[in-house]
C-alpha positions as CSV (number, residue, x, y, z in Angstrom):
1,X,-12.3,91.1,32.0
2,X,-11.1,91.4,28.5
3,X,-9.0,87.9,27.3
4,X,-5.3,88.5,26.5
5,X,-3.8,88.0,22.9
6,X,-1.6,86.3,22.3
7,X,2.3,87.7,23.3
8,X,0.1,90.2,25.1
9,X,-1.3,90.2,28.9
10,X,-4.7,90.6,30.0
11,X,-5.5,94.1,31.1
12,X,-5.3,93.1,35.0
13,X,-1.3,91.8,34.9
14,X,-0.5,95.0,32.5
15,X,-1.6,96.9,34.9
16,X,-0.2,94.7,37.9
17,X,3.1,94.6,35.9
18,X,2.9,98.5,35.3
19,X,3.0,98.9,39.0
20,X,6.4,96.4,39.3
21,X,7.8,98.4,36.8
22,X,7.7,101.4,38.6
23,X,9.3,100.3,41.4
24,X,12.0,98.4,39.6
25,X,12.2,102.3,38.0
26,X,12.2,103.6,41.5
27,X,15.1,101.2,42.8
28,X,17.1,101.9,39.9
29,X,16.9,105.8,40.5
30,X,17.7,105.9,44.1
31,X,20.9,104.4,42.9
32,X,21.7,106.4,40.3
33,X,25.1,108.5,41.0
34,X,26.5,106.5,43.9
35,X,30.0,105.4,43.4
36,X,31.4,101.6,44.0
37,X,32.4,102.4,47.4
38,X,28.7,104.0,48.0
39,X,26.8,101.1,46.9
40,X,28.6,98.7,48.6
41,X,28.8,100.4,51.9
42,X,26.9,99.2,55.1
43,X,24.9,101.6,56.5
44,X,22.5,99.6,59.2
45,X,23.4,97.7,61.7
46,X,23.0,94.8,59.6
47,X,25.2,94.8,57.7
48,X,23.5,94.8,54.1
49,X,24.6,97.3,51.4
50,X,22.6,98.8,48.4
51,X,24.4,96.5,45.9
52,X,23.4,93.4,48.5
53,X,20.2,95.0,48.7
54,X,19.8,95.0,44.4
55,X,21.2,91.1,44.1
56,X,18.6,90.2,46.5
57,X,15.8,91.7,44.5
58,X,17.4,89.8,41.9
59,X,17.9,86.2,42.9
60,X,15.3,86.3,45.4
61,X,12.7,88.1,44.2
62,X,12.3,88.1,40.5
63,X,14.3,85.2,39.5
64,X,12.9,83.2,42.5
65,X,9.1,84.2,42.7
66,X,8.6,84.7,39.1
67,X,11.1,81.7,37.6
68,X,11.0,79.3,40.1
69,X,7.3,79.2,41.7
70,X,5.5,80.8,38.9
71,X,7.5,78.9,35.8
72,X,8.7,76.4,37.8
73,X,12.1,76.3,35.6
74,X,14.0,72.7,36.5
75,X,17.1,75.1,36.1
76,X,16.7,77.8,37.9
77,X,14.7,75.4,40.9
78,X,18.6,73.4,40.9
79,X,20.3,76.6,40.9
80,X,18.6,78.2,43.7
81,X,20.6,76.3,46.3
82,X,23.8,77.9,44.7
83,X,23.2,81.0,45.9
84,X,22.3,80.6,50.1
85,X,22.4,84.2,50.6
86,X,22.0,86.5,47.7
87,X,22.4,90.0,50.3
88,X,26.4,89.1,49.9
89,X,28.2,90.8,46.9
90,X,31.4,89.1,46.2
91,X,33.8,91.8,46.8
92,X,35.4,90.7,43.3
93,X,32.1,91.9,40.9
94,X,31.6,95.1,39.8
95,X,28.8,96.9,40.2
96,X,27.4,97.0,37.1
97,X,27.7,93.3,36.9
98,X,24.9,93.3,40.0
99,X,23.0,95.9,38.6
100,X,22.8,94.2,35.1
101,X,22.0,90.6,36.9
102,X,19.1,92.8,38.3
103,X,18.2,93.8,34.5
104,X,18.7,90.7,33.0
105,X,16.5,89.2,36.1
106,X,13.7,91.7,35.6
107,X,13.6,90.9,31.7
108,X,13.4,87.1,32.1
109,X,10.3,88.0,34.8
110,X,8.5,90.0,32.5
111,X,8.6,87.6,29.7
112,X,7.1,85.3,32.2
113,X,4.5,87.9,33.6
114,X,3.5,88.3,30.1
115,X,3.2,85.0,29.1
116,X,0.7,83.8,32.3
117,X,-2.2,84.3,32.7
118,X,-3.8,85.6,36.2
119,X,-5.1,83.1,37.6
120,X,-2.3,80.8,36.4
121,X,-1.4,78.1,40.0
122,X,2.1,78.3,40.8
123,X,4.2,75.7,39.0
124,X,6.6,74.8,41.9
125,X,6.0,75.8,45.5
126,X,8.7,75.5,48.4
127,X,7.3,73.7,51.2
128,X,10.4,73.3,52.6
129,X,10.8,77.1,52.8
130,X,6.8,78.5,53.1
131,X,4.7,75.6,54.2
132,X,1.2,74.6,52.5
133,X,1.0,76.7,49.8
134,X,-0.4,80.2,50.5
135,X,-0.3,81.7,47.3
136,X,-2.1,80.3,44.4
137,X,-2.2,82.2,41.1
138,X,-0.1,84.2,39.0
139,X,-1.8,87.2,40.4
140,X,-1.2,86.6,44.0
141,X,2.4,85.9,43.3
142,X,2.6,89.7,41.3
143,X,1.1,91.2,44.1
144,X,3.6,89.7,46.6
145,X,6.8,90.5,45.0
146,X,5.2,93.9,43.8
147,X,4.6,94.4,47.5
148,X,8.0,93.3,48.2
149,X,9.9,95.3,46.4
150,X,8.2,98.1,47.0
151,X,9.0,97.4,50.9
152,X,12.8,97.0,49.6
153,X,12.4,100.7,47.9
154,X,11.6,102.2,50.9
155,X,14.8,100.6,53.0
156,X,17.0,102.1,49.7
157,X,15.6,105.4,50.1
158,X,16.4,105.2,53.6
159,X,20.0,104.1,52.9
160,X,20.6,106.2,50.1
161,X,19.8,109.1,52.5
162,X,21.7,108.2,55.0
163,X,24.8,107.2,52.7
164,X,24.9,110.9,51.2
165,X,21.8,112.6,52.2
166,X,20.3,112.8,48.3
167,X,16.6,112.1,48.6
168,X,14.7,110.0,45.5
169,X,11.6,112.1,45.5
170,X,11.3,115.1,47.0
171,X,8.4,116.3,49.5
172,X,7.4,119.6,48.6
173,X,4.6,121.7,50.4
C-alpha cells in the first residue's frame, strides 16, 4: 500500500472517504426541495424528523466518531455532554442553520480523515458509553460511521417518500 504525502491520504482512506462522501452527497439530495415544515415534520412513530435526522449525523456521527474518538479533541470531548440528544431541533433554528452544522461538521471530519493515517488507534474511547474498546484504528472507525450513515440514508429515503412521495434514485427496469 502506497504511503500518504503529506496533506494527502493514503490510497485506502481516499477511497474509504470517497465512499462517506457519497453518502453525505446522498443525504443532502434526498433533502433537496422540502420546505421548513417538510423537514421538520414527524413521519414514524417515533417521532424523529429529517432535520433531527441531519443534526444527528452531525453531532453524533461526524463530530463524535471522527472528533472525539478519532482526534480526541479536549473540546469537543467537554462539549459532547451539551448536547444529550442531538435528534431534537430547537423549534427556534432554521433549517439551514442544521443543514450547515451538518456541512461545517462534515468539513472538520474530513480534515481529520485526511490527516490520519489508517491504522491510526482511537485517541479517546467512551467506555462509559461502548465498553472495552471495539474499534481500534482510523479505519475501523471510517467504516463504522460510513456504515452508519449509509443506514441513516436509507431511513431518509424512506421518510422523504413518505413525506411527499419524491423518490432519491429512481428504480428503472
Amino acid at each position: 500500500m502506497t504511503e500518504p504525502t503529506a496533506g494527502q491520504p493514503g490510497p485506502e482512506i481516499a477511497a474509504l472517504l470517497d465512499c462517506l462522501t457519497g453518502q453525505r452527497k446522498h443525504v443532502m439530495g434526498i433533502l433537496d426541495g422540502l420546505d421548513e415544515t417538510d423537514l421538520r415534520r414527524p413521519v414514524l412513530p417515533s417521532g424523529w424528523s429529517c432535520l433531527g435526522l441531519v443534526r444527528h449525523l452531525a453531532l453524533d456521527v461526524e463530530r463524535f466518531w471522527f472528533g472525539a474518538v478519532l482526534a480526541g479533541d479536549p473540546a469537543v470531548i467537554a462539549a459532547l455532554d451539551d448536547e444529550p440528544n442531538a435528534w431534537l431541533v430547537d423549534p427556534e433554528a432554521p433549517a439551514t442553520a442544521v443543514l450547515d452544522l451538518y456541512r461545517r461538521q462534515t468539513s472538520l471530519a474530513d480534515a481529520i480523515i485526511t490527516a490520519t493515517p489508517a491504522d491510526t488507534a482511537p485517541a479517546w474511547w467512551p467506555t462509559e458509553l461502548f465498553g472495552d474498546q471495539d474499534m481500534h484504528s482510523h479505519r475501523e472507525i471510517l467504516l463504522h460511521v460510513i456504515t452508519e450513515t449509509a443506514c441513516h440514508t436509507g431511513h431518509l429515503d424512506a421518510a422523504r417518500e413518505l413525506i411527499d412521495g419524491h423518490l432519491h434514485l429512481v428504480l428503472t427496469d
